[in-house]
Every structure is written in structure tokens, then in C-alpha cells.
C-alpha positions as CSV (number, residue, x, y, z in Angstrom):
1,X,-65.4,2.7,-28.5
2,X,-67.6,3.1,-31.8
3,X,-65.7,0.2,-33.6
4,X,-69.5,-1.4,-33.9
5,X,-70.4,0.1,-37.1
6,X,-66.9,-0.2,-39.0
7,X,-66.9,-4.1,-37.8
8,X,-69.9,-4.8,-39.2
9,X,-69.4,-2.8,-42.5
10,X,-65.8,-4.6,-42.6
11,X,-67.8,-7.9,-42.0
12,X,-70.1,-7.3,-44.3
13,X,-67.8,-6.4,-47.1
14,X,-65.8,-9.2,-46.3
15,X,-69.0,-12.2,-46.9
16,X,-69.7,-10.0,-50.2
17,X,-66.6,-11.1,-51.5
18,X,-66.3,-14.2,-50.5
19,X,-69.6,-15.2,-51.5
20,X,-70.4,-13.2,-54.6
21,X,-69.9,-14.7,-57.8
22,X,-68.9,-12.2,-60.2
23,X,-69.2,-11.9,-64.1
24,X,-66.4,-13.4,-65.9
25,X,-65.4,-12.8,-69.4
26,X,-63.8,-16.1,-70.0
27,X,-62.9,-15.1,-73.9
28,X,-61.5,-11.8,-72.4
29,X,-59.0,-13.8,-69.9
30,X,-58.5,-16.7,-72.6
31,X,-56.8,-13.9,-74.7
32,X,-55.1,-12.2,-72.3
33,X,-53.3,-16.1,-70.9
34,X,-52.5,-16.2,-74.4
35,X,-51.1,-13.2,-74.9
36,X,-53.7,-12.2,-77.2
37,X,-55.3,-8.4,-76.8
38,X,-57.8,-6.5,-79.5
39,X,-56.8,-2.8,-80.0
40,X,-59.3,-1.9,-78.1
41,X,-57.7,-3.4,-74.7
42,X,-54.4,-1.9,-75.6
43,X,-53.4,1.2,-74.0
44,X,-51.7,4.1,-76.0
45,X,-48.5,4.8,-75.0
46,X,-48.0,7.9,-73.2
47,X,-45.1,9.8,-72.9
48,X,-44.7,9.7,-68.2
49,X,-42.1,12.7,-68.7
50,X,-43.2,15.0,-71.2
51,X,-44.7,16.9,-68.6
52,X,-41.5,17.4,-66.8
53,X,-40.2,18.0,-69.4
54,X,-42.3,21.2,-70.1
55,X,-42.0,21.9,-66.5
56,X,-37.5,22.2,-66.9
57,X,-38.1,24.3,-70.5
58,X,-40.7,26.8,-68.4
């Protein structure tokens, strides 16, 4: 029992998304199909080990 509320929430959630419409930036996915990114978009690189790394040294 008590599966009432977390249907109806689930239910709920689910017509949201299926009937929303949400803001689209069409230029932003028009450059990113083309393969296209500003700086801005870009991530910087970042180094997944050099905390490890520090970690071995310690």
C-alpha cells in the first residue's frame, strides 16, 4: 500500500513530458550537427588523473 501518491507524481511527470514543448535553440543544435561549437560551448580539458596522481606521490 501507499503507491497512490508516487503513481500520480510518476503520472504526472510522465504527461509533462510528453506534452510540454520545450525551448529550442535551433542555431545552438544547427552548429553542433555540423560540427560547429563557439569557445564558449567547449569544455577545457581537464587532466581525470592528476588527482591520483597526487594521491601515489603523497
Amino acid at each position: 500500500m501507499g503507491r497512490g501518491r508516487a503513481k500520480a507524481k510518476q503520472t504526472k511527470v510522465a504527461r509533462q513530458l510528453k506534452y510540454s514543448t520545450p525551448n529550442t535553440d535551433l542555431e545552438r543544435l544547427q552548429r553542433e550537427l555540423s560540427g560547429q561549437s563557439s569557445p564558449v560551448d567547449r569544455p577545457d580539458p581537464v587532466d581525470e588523473w592528476a588527482d591520483e596522481d597526487e594521491w601515489r606521490r603523497a
